[in-house]
C-alpha positions as CSV (number, residue, x, y, z in Angstrom):
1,X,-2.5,8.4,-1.9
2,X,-1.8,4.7,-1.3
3,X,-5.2,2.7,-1.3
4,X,-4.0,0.8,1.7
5,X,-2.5,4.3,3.8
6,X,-4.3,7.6,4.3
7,X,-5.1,10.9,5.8
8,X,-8.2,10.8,6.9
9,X,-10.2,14.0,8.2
10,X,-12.2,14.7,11.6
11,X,-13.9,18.1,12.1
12,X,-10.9,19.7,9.7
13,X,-7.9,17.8,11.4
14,X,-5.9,15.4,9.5
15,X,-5.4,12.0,11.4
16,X,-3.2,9.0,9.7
17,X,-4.0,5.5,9.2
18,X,-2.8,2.4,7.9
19,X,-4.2,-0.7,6.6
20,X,-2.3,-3.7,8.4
21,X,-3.5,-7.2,9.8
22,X,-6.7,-7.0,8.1
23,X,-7.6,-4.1,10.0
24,X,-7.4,0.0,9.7
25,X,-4.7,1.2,13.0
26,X,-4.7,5.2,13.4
27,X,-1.8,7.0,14.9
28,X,-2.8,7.2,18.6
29,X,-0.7,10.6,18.8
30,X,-3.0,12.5,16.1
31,X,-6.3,11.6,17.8
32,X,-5.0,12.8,20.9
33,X,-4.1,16.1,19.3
34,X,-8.1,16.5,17.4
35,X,-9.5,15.7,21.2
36,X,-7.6,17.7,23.4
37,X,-6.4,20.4,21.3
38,X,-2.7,19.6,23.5
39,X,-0.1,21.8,22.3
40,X,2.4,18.9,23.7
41,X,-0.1,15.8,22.7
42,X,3.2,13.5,22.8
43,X,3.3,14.2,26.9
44,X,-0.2,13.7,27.2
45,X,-0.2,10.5,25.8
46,X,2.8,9.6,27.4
47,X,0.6,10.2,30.8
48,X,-2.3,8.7,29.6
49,X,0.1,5.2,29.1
50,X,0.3,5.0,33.0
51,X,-3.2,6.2,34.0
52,X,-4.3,3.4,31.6
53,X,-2.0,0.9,32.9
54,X,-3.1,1.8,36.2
55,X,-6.5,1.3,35.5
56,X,-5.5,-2.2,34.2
57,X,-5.6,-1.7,30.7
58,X,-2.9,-4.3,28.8
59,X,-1.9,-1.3,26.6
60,X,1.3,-2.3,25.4
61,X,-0.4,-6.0,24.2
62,X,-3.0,-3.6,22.0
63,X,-0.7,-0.8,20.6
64,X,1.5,-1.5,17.7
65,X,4.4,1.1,16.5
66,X,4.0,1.4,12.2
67,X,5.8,3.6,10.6
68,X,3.6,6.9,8.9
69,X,4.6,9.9,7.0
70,X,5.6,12.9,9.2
71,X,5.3,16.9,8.6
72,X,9.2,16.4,7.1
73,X,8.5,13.8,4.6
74,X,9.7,11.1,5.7
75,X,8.2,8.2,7.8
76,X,8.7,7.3,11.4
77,X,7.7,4.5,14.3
78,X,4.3,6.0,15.6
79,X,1.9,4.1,18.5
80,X,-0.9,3.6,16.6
81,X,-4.3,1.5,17.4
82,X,-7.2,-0.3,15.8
83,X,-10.4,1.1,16.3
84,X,-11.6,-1.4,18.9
85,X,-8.3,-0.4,21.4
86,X,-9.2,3.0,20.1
87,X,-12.6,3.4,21.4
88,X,-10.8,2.0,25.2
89,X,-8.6,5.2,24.8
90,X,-10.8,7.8,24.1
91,X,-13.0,6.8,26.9
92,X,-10.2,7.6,29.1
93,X,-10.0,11.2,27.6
94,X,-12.2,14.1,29.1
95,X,-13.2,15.7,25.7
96,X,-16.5,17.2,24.2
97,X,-15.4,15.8,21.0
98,X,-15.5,12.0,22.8
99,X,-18.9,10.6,21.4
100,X,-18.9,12.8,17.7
101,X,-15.6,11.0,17.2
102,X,-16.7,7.2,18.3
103,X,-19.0,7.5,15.8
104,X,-17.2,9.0,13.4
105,X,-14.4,6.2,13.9
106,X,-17.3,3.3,13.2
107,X,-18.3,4.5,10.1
108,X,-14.6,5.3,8.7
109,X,-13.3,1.6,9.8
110,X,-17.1,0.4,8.6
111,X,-16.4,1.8,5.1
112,X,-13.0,-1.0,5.2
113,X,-15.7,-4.0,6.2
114,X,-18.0,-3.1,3.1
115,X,-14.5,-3.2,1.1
116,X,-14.1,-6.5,2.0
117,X,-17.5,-7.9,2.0
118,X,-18.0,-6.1,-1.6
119,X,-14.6,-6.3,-4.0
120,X,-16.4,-4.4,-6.5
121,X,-17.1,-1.6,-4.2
122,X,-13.5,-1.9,-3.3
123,X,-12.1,-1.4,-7.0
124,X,-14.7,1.4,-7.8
125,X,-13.2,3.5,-4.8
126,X,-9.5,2.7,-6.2
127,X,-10.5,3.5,-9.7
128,X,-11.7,6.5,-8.3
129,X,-8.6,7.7,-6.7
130,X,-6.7,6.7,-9.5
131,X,-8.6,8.6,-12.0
132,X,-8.5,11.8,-10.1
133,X,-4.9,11.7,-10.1
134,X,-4.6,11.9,-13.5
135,X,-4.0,8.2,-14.5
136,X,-5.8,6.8,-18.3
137,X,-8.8,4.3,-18.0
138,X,-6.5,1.8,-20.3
139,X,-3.5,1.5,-17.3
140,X,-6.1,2.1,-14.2
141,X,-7.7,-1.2,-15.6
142,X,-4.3,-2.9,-15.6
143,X,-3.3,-1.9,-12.2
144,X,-6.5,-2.9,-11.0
145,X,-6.1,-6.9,-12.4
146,X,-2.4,-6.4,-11.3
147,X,-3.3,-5.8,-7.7
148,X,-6.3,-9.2,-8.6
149,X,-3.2,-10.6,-9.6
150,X,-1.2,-9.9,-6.5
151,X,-3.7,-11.0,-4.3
152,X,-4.2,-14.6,-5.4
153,X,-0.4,-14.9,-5.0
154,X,0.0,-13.7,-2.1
155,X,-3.5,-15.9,-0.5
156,X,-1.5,-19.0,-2.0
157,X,1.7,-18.1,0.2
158,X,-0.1,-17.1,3.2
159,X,-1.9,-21.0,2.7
160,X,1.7,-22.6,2.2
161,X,2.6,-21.4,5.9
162,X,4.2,-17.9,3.9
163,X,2.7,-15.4,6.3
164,X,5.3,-12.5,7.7
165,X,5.7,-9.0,5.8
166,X,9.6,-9.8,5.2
167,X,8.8,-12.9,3.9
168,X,6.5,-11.2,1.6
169,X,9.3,-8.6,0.7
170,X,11.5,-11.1,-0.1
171,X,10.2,-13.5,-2.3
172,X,8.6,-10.2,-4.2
173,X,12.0,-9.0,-4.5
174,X,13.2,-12.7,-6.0
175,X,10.3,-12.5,-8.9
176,X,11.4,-9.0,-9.8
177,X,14.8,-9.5,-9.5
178,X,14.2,-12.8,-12.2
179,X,12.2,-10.2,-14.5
180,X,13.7,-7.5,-14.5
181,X,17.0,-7.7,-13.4
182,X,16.4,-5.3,-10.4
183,X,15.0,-5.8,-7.1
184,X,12.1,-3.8,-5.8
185,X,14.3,-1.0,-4.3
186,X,17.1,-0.4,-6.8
187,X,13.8,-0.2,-9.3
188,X,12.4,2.7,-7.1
189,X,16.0,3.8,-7.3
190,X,16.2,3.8,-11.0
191,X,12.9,6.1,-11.1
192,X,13.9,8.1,-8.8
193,X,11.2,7.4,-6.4
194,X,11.6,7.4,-2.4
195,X,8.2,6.5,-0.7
196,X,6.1,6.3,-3.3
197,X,4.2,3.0,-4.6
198,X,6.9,1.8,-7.5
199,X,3.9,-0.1,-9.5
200,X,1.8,3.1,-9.6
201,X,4.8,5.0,-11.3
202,X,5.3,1.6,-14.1
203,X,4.6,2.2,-17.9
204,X,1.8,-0.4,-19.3
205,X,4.8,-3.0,-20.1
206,X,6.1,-2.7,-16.8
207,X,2.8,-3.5,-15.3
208,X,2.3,-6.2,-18.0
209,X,5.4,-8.2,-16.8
210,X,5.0,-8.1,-13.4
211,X,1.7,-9.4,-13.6
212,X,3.4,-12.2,-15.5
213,X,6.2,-13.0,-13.1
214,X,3.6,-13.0,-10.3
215,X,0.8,-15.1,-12.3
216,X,3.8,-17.7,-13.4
217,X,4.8,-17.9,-9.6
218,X,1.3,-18.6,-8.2
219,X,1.0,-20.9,-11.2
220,X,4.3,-22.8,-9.9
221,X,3.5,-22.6,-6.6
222,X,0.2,-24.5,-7.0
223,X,1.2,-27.0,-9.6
224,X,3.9,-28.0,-7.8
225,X,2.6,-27.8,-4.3
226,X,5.2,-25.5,-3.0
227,X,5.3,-25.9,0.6
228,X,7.6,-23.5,3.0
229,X,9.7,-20.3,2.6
230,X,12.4,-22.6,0.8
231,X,10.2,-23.8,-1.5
232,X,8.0,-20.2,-2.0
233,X,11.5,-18.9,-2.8
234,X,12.6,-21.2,-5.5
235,X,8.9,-21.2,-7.1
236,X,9.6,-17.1,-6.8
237,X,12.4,-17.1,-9.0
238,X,11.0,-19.7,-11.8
239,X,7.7,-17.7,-12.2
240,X,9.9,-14.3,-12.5
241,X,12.8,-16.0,-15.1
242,X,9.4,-17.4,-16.8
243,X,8.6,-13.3,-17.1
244,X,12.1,-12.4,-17.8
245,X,12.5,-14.4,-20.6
246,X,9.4,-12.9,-22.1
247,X,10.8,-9.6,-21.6
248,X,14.2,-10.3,-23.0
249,X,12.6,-11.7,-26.0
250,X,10.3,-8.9,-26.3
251,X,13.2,-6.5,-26.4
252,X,15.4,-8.0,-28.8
253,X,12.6,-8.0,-31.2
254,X,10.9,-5.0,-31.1
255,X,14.8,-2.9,-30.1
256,X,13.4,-1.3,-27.1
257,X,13.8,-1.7,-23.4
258,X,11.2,-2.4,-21.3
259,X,12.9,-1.0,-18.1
260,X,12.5,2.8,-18.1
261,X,14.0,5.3,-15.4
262,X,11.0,7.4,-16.6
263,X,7.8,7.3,-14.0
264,X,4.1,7.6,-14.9
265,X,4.0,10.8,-13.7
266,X,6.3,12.1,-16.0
267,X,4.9,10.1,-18.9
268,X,2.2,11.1,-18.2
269,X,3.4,15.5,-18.1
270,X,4.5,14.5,-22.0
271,X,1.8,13.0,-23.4
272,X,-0.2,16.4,-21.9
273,X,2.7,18.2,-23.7
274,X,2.2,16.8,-27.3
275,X,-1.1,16.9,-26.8
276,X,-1.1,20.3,-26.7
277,X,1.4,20.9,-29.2
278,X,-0.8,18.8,-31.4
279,X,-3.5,20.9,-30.8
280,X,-1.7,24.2,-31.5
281,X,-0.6,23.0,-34.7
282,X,-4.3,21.9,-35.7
283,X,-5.6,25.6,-34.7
């Protein structure tokens, strides 16, 4: 599970979030479904739109379309709301379930605020999750300062007038591009990966030098006042060449790529493996 998208539970049903804006927004459609127990919760909604409008509710200023994982795998446009927009909607919605779930909503968009207020709080919940999926204390440690990492550089963009999502994407794509020779998505490609987080399927190297291409940026960027999408592009692909020279030299001397096709998940299956081999052979 993604720390910044998840399925969270009410009463046994499954309702999906994401973390965007600074804020948690929940698909509209699954909420719907947990309070009226609709067998067709997409007309519902669809008729709750107008009564809402009718009432003079601004619905379509408050509801934003994000894209979430469906029953089929893959991920699709869904009306979804923060919790204060939320709360509007379910008032509209004759359901016994109304109140348990406004207070159920409080505490699971309250459990974000203490995220934010408290860091640490923050990291011991991701630690957390990645530890019960099977990941080692050594690279949970370095995903951790890689996402510290990420942060800072992406607070010194968003104060250099850096600020939309594709912006984001592309000067992230520049630095990895300049490190490793491969954007983002032909990376994912190379792993064979389709949805899932590429950093959280990198070997300890691989997390190693993209912390460095993304430390050198938001070195560059500061030192050199980088101003502008222009300019965050151009500091982009100094701090990733600054990385991918490391890299290169790395590799000539030691004779081994850093750039794997192999994800953690499958590193982490053959270490298990000669583990127990290992342990065979010592019985």
């Amino acid at each position: 599970m993604d720390p910044e998208t998840s399925l969270i539970v009410f009463q046994g049903k499954g309702i999906r979030r994401l973390w965007h804006n600074e804020e948690w927004f929940f698909s509209i459609i699954d909420i719907v479904t947990v309070l009226t127990g609709s067998s067709i919760p997409r007309r519902y909604w669809s008729d709750l739109k107008i009564k809402l409008k009718d009432e003079g509710f601004e619905l379509y200023e408050k509801i934003v379309q994000l894209k979430l994982p469906s029953s089929d795998g893959k991920f699709y446009e869904t009306d979804c709301a923060n919790t204060e927009t939320l709360l509007r909607i379910v008032q509209s919605i004759p359901s016994p379930k109304a109140e348990p779930f406004k207070r159920w909503l409080a505490k699971v968009g309250y459990e974000r605020v203490q995220e934010i207020e408290n860091p640490e709080l923050a990291q011991k919940r991701m630690r957390e999750l990645y530890k019960k999926k099977g990941y080692s204390d050594e690279w949970i440690e370095r995903r951790v300062r890689g996402i510290a990492i990420r942060d800072e550089l992406t607070g010194e963009w968003d104060k250099r007038a850096i600020k939309t999502e594709r912006e984001y994407a592309i000067l992230t794509a520049e630095i990895s591009k300049a490190t490793f020779g491969l954007t983002p998505s032909e990376y994912k490609e190379l792993k064979g990966l389709k949805r899932e987080n590429l950093r959280d399927h990198m070997t300890d190297l691989e997390l190693i030098f993209s912390m460095l291409g993304e430390a050198a940026t938001t070195e560059i960027t500061k030192n050199k006042n980088v101003e502008g999408f222009d300019e965050g592009k151009k500091a982009a692909q100094e701090g990733g060449a600054v990385a991918g020279r490391a890299r290169r030299d790395l590799e000539t001397k030691s004779g081994r790529r850093v750039i794997t096709s192999e994800n953690y998940v499958e590193q982490a299956e053959s270490v298990k493996r000669l583990e127990k081999k290992k342990s065979k052979q010592e019985n």
